[in-house]
C-alpha positions in Angstrom: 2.5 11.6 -101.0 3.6 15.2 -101.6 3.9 17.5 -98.9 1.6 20.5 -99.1 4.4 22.8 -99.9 5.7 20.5 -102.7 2.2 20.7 -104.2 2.5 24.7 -103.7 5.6 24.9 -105.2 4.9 23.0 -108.3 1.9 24.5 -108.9 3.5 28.1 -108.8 6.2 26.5 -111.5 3.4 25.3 -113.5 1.7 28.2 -113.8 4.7 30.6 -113.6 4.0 32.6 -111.0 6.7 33.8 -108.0 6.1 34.5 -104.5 7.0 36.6 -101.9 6.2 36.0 -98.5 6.0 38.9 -95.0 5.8 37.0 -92.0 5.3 37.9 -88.2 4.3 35.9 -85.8 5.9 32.4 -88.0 8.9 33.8 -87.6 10.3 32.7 -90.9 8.8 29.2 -91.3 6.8 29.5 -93.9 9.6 31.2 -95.6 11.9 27.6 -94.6 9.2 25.1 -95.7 9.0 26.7 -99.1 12.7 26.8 -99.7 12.9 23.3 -98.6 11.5 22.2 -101.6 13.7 21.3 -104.8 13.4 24.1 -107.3 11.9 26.3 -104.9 14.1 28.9 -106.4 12.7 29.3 -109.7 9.5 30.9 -107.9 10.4 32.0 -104.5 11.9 35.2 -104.8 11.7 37.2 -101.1 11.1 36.5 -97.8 11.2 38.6 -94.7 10.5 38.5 -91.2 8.7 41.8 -89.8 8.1 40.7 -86.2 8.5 44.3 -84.6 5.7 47.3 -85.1 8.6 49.5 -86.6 9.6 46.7 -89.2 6.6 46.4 -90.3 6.2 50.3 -91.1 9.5 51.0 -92.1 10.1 47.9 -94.6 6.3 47.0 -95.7 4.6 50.9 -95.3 2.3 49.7 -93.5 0.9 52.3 -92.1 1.1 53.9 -88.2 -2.7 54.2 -88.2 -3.8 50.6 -89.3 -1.4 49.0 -86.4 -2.7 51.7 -83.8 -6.6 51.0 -84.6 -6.4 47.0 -85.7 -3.1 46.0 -83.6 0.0 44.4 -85.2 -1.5 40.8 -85.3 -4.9 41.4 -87.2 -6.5 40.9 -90.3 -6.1 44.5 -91.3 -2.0 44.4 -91.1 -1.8 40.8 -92.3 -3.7 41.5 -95.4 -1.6 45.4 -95.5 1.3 42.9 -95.5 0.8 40.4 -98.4 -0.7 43.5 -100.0 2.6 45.2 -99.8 5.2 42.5 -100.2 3.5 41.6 -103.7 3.8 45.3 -104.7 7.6 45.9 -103.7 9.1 42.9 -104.9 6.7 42.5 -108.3 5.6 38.7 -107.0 2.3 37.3 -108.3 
């Protein structure tokens, strides 16, 4: 049985579409169970861990205001994140 990331990656290949992933509070793991798969590479094309409130700002723009009002671990800066991380490094 394939793993659930297996199934993500091949259907990323299939459809050729790449990824980029922002993480926080994973710390990197979602990052390490994608490129854990074979071919993995052909799709994954950034990863990066913004665990700190200036990190986030500084590297994803997200923006002062958002964090302030929502707090680093909400919706509003998660969805800012994927948001953003699509947009700099031209993922799908």
């Amino acid at each position: 049985m394939k793993s659930l990331t297996e199934k993500i990656i091949k259907k990323l290949t299939n459809k050729r579409l790449t990824i980029s992933v922002a993480e926080s509070c994973t710390g990197g793991l979602l990052s390490s169970a994608l490129t854990s798969v074979n071919g993995s590479s052909k799709v994954f094309k950034f990863g990066v861990v913004v665990y700190s409130n200036k990190s986030k700002i500084k590297i994803l723009y997200i923006s002062k205001k958002i964090i302030k009002k929502y707090g680093a671990v909400s919706e509003q800066v998660c969805l800012a994140m994927i948001k953003n991380v699509g947009r700099i490094f031209k993922t799908n």
